[in-house]
Structure formats: C-alpha cells, structure tokens
N, C-alpha and C positions, 0 to 999 in steps of 0.2 A: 512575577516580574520577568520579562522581556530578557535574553541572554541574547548576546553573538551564536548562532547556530540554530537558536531553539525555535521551534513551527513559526513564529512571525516572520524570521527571516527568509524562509523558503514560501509564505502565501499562508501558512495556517495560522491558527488563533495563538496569541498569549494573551495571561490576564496580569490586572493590576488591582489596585486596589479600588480602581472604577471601574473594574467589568474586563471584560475579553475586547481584543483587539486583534484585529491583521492587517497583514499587508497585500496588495493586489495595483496590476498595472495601471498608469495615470489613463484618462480618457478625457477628450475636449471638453467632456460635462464635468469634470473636475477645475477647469481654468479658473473657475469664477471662486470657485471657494479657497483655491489657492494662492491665487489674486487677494483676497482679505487675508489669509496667514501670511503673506509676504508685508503688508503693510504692518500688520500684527508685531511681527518678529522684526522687521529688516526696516523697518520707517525711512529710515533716508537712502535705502540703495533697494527699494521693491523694484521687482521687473512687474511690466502691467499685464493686463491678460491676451494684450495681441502678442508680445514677445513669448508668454508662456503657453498659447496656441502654436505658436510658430514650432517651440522647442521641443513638445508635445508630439507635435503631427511629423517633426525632422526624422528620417530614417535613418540617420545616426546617432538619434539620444535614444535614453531611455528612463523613464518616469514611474517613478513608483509613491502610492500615496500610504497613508497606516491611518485607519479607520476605525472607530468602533464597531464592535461585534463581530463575533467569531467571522462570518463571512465579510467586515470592512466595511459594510453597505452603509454604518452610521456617520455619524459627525467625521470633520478632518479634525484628524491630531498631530500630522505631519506629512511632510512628504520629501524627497530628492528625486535629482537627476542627474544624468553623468551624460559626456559628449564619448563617442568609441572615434578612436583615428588609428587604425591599425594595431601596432601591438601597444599602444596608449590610450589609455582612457583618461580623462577628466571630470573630477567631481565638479559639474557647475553649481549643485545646492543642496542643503539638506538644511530642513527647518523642521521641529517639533514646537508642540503647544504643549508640550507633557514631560517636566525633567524629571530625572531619576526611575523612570520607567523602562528604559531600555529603548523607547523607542527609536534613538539619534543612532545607535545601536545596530539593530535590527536593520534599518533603514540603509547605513553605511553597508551592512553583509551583503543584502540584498544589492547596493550598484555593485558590487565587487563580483557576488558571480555572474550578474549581465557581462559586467566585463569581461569577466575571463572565458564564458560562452562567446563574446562579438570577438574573440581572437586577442586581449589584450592581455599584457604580460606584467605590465607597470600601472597605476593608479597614482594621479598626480592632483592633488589639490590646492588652494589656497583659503588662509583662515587669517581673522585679523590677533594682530598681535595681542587685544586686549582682553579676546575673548577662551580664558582661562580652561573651561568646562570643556569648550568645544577639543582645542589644543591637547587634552587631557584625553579625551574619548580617541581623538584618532593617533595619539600617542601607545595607548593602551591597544591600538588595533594592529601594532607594526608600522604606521608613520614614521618616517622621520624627516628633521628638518633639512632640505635643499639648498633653498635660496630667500630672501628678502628682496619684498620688492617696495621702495620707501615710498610713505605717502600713497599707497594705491588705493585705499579708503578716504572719500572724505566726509566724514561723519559731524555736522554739526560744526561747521569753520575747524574740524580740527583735523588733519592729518595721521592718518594711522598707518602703518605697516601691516602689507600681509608678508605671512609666513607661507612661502609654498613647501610642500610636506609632499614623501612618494613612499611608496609602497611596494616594493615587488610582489603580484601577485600570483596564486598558487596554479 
C-alpha cells in the first residue's frame, strides 16, 4: 500500500493489492482518459477535455497522473493538479478510482512538492463539505480548515458547501 512519502509519491512504483502503480507527469494524451475519470468520479462538476488540455498545457499548473505498473504506462487510477501563483499554490483536483490505496495520498504529496519547487509556501484547497474521506485524508496531511464558501457546489438541485483547507508547506 501507497504511504505519504513512499516511491509513488516521488515517480516510483507502489503495490496494492492489484499490482504496482506510479506516478508520472500528466501529458495531452492523458486528457481523454481523464476526461472519463472526471465524469466517473465528479458527474455533475467534470471539467471536459478542452478545459483539461488547457490546464495541462498552462505553464503554471502542474499535472500528475497514477497508473498501473511500476513505470504508470497502464490503466488511469487517478490523477491531480494544482495552479502555482507565487508563494501559493492551489489544489484544483485530485480524483482516484482506487480507495484505500493510498493513492489520493500519494497524488496529494506529489502536488505539494511541485509546489514548493514552483516557489510556494502555502497549499490552499477546497473540498465539499459532504465528502467525509476526502476531508479526512487532507486533514491527516496538515490541512486545516480556513474558510466556507456556502453553496459553491451544486450537486443534483442541492447546494453544498466547500470547505477551503491550507496547509503551510515545508
């Protein structure tokens, strides 16, 4: 299993109980698979594959996918990206198809030292208030909660709250 720190987070392999996984930079031939794990995961708030070419190809994101096999070249299992703006960063997404792996993990480590390579100091995200798991994981990373922003999801006629959560990072 997948830890904060261990080879997936830096590009090498971890295993699960489905095989070996890594992690490695996103690339335009990624859009389209991550385009379906957005629909996958995020139904009513997927961004499409021209936003996620856009975000991809921006010289201030950065994109990272977690793939099977040691080298990542298989199936998508997940992926994030984060916006750099000086000494702040912003997680704009992280999705997995794989709970309890480490992978949401992993994936988190990995935008945190883009970050703190692209000069930032802070890690600022937002999470919806109902998503327990998620809340938990970047709780357990050093998040803490900031601010609410009410109704900024609207999932299904319903209104949800995010939680923006920051992190000073190292």
């Amino acid at each position: 299993m997948a830890e904060p720190g261990d080879q997936a987070a830096d590009g090498g392999a971890a295993h699960s109980a489905t095989g070996p996984w890594g992690l490695r930079p996103a690339t335009i031939e990624d859009v389209e698979e991550i385009a379906f794990a957005e629909l996958e995961l995020f139904p009513d708030e997927a961004w499409n594959v021209f936003q996620l070419a856009a975000e991809i190809e921006h010289p201030d994101r950065r994109y990272v996918v977690a793939a099977e096999g040691e080298d990542a070249a298989g199936a998508l299992i997940g992926y994030a990206g984060i916006m750099l703006g000086g000494d702040l960063a912003d997680l704009h997404t992280i999705g997995t198809r794989r709970e309890g792996e480490g992978v949401g993990r992993a994936l988190l480590t990995w935008c945190e030292a883009q970050a703190v390579a692209g000069g930032a100091e802070r890690m600022l995200l937002e999470v919806r208030e109902d998503n327990a798991r998620a809340r938990a994981v970047y709780a357990a990373a050093g998040y803490r909660e900031i601010d609410r922003r009410r109704g900024y999801y609207r999932i299904r006629g319903r209104r949800i709250d995010a939680l923006v959560m920051e992190r000073t990072l190292a």
